[in-house]
Backbone as JSON Lines, residues from 0, in Angstrom:
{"i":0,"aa":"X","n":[73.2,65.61,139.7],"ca":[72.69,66.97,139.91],"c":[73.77,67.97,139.48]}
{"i":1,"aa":"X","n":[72.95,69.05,138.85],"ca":[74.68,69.82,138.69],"c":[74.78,71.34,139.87]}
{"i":2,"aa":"X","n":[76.17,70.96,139.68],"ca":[76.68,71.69,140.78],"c":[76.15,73.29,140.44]}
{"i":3,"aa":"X","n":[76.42,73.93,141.63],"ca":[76.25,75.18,141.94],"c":[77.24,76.28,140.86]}
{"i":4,"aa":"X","n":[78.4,75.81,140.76],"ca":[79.65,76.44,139.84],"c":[78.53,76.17,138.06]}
{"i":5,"aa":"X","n":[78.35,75.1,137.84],"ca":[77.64,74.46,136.49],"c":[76.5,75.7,136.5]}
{"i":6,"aa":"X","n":[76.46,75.41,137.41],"ca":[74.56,76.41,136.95],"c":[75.01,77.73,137.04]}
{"i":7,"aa":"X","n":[75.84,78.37,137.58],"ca":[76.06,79.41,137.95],"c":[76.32,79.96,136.31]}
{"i":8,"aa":"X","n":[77.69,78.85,135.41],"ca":[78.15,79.51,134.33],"c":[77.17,79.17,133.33]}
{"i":9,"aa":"X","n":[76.25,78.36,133.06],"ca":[75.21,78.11,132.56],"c":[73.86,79.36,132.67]}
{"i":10,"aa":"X","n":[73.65,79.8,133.79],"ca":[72.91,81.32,133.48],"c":[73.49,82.85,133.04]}
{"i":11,"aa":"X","n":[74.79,82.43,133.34],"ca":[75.75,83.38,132.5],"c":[75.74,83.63,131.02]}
{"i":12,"aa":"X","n":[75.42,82.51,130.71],"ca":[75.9,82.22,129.53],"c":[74.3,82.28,128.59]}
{"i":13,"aa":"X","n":[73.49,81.93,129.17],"ca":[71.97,82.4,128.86],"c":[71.92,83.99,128.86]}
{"i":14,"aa":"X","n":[72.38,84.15,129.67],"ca":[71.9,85.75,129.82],"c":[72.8,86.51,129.34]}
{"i":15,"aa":"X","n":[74.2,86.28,128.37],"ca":[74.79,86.91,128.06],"c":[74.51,86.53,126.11]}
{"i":16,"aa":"X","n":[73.18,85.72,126.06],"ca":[72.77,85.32,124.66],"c":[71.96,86.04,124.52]}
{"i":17,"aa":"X","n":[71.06,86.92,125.26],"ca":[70.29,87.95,124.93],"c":[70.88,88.77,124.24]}
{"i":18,"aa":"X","n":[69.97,89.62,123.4],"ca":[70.31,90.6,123.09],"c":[70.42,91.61,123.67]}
{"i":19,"aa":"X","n":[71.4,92.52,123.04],"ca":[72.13,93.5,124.08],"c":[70.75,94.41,124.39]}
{"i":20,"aa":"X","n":[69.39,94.62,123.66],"ca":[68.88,95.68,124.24],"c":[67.61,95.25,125.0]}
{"i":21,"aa":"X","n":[67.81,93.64,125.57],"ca":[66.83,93.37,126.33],"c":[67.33,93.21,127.68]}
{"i":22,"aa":"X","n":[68.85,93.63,127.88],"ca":[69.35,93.3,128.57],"c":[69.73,94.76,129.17]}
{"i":23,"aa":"X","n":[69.39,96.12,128.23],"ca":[69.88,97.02,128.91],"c":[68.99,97.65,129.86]}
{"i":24,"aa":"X","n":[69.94,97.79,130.87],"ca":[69.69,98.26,132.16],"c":[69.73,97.64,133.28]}
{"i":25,"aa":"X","n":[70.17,96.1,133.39],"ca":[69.81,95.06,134.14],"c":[71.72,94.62,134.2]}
{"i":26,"aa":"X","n":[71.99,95.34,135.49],"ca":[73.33,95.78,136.11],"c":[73.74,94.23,136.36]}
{"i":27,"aa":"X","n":[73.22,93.5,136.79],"ca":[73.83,92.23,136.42],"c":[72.77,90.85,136.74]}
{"i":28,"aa":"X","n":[73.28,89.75,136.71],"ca":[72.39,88.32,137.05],"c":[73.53,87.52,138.08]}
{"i":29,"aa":"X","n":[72.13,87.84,139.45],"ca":[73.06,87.05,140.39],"c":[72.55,85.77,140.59]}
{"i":30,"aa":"X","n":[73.25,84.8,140.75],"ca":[73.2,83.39,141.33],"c":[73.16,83.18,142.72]}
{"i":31,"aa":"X","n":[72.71,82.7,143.69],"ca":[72.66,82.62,145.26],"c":[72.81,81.01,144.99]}
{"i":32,"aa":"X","n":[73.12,80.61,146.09],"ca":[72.84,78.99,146.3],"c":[71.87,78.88,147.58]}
{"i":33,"aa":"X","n":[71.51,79.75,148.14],"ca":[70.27,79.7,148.89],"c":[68.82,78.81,148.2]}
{"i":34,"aa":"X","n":[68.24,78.16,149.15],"ca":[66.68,78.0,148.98],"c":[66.11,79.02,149.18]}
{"i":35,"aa":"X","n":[65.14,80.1,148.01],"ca":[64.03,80.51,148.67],"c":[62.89,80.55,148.18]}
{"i":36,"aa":"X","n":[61.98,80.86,149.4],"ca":[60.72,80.15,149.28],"c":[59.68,81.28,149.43]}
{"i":37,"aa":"X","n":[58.73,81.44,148.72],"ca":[58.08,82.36,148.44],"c":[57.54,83.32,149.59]}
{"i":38,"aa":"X","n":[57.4,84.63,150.04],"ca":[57.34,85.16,150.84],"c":[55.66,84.91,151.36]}
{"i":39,"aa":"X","n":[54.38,84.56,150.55],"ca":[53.34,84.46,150.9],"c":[52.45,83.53,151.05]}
{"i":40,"aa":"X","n":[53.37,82.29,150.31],"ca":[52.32,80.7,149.6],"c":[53.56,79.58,150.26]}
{"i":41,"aa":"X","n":[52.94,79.04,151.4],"ca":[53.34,77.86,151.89],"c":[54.35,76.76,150.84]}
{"i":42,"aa":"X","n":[55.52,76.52,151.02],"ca":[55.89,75.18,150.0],"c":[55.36,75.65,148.7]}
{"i":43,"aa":"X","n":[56.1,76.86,147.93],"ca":[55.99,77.53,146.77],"c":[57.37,77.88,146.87]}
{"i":44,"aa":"X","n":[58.65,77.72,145.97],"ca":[59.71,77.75,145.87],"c":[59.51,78.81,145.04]}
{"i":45,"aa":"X","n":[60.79,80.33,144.76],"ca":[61.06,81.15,144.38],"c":[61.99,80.68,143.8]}
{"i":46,"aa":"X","n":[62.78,80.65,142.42],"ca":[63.16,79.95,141.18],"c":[64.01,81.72,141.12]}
{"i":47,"aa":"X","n":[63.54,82.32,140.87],"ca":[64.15,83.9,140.75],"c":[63.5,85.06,140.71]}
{"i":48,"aa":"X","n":[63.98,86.23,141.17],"ca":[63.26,87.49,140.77],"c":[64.08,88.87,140.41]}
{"i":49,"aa":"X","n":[63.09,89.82,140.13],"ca":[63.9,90.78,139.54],"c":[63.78,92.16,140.31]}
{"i":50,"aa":"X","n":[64.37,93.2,141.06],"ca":[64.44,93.56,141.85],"c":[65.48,95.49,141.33]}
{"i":51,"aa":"X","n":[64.57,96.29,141.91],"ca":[65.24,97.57,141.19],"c":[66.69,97.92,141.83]}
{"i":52,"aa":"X","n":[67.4,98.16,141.39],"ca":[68.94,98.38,141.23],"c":[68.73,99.63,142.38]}
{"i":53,"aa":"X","n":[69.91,99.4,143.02],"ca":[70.35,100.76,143.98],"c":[70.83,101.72,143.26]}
{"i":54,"aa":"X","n":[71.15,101.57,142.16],"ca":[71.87,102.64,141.23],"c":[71.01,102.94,140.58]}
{"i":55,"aa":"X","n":[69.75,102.86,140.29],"ca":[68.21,103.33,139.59],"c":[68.21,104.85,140.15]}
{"i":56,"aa":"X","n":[67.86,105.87,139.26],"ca":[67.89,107.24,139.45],"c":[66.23,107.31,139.74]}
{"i":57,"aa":"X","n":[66.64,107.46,141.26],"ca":[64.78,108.24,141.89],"c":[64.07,109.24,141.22]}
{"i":58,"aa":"X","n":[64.97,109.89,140.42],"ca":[63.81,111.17,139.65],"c":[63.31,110.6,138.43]}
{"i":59,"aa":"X","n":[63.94,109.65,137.47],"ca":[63.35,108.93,136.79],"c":[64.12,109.64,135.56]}
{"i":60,"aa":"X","n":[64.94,110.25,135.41],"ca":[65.31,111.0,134.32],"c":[66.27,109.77,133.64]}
{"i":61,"aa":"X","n":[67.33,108.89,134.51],"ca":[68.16,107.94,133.24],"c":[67.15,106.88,133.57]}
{"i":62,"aa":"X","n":[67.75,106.2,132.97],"ca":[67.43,104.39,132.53],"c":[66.76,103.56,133.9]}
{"i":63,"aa":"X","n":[65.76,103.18,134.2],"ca":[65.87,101.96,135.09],"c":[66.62,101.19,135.14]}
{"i":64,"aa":"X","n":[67.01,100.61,136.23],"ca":[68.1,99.72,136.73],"c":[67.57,98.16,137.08]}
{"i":65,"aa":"X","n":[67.8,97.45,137.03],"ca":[67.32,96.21,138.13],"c":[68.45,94.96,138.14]}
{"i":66,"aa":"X","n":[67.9,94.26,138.54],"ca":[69.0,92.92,138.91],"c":[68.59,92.41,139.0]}
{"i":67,"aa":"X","n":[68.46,90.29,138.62],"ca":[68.18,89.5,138.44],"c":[68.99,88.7,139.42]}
{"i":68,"aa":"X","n":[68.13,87.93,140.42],"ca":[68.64,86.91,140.79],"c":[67.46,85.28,140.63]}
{"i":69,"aa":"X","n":[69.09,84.61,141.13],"ca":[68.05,83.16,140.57],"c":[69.12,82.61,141.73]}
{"i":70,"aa":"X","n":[68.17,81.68,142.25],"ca":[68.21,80.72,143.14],"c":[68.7,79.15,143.41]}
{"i":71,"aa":"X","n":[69.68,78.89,143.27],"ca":[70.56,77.67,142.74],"c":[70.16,76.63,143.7]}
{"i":72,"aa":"X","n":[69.22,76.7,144.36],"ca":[68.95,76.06,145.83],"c":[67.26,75.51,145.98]}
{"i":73,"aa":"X","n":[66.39,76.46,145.28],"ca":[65.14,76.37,144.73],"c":[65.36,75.31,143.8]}
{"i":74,"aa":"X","n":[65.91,75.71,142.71],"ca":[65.94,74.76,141.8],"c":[66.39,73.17,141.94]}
{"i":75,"aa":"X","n":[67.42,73.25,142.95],"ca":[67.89,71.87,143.2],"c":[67.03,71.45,144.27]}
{"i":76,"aa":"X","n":[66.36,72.12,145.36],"ca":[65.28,71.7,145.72],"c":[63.79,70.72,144.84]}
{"i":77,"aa":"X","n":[63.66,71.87,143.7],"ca":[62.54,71.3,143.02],"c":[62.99,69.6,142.29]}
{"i":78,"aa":"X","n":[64.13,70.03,141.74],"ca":[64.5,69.02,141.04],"c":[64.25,67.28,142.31]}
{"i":79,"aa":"X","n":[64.76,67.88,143.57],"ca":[64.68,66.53,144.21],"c":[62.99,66.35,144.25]}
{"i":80,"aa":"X","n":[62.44,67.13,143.93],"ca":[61.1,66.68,144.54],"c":[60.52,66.62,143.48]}
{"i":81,"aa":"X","n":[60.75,66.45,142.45],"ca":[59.54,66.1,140.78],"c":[61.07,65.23,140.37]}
{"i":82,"aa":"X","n":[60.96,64.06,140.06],"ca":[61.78,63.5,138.86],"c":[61.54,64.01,137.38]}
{"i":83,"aa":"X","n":[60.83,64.67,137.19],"ca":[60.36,64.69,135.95],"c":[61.0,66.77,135.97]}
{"i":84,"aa":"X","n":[61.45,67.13,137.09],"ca":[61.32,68.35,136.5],"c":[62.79,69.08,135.55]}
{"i":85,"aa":"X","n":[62.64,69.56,134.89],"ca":[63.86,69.78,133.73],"c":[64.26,71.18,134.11]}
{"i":86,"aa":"X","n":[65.56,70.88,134.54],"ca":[66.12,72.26,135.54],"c":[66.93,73.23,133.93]}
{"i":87,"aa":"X","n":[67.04,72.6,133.3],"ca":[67.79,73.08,132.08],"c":[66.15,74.26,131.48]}
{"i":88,"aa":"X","n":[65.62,73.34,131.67],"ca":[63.91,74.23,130.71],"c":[63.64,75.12,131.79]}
{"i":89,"aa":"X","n":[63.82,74.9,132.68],"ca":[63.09,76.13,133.93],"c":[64.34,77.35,134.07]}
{"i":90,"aa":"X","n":[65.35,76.54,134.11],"ca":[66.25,78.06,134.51],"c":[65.71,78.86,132.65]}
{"i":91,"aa":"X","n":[66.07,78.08,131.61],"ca":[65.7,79.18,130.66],"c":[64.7,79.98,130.88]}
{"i":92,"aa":"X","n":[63.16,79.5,130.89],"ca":[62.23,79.83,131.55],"c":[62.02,81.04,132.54]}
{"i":93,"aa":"X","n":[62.72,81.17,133.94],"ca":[63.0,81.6,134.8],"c":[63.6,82.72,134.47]}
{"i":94,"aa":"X","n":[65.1,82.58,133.82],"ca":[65.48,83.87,133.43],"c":[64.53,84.85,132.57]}
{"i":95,"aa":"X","n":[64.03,84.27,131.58],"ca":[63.54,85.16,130.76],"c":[62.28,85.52,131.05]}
{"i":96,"aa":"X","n":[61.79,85.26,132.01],"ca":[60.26,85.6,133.02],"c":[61.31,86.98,133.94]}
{"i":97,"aa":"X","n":[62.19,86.26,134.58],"ca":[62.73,87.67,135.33],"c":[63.25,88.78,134.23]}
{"i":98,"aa":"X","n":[63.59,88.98,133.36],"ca":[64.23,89.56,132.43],"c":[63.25,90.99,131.72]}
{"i":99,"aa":"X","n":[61.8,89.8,131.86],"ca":[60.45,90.52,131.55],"c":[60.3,91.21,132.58]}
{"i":100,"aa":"X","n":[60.36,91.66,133.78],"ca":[60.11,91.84,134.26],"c":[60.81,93.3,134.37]}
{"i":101,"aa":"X","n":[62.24,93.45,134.13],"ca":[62.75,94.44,134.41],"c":[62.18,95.45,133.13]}
């Protein structure tokens, strides 16, 4: 299984392969090692989400802000429970679903 440090520099390193202007505005990509689990659907693991920045200007005049986190704990969760599931294809996946988002 790979460690928490592995995955951590591994979505770094995804998300610093974007291009710079899909990436602007999105103050950074955090890693947690928490499990979490979806706020509304029973045994539905949360993989990551994207979430508006405290530094986002309320009048709307600069840039939206947001932040990406991903869940190092979900994933190693899922992984124990599908042999088949490919944590390498989902974090890509994952990021760039949260990424859309901002």
């Amino acid at each position: 299984m790979i460690t928490f440090d592995a995955f951590s520099q591994r979505a770094q390193a995804l998300a610093q392969a974007y291009p710079a202007e899909f990436m602007e505005g999105i103050d950074t990509v955090n890693v947690h090692r928490d499990v979490r689990m979806h706020p509304h659907l029973a045994d539905i693991y949360t993989l990551g989400e994207c979430e508006t920045s405290h530094l986002s200007d309320p009048t709307g005049q600069e840039p939206f802000r947001s932040i990406v986190h991903l869940y190092y704990g979900s994933f190693v969760a899922m992984a124990k429970a599908d042999a088949g599931f490919d944590l390498e294809a989902e974090l890509e996946e994952t990021l760039a679903h949260e990424i859309q988002h901002h």
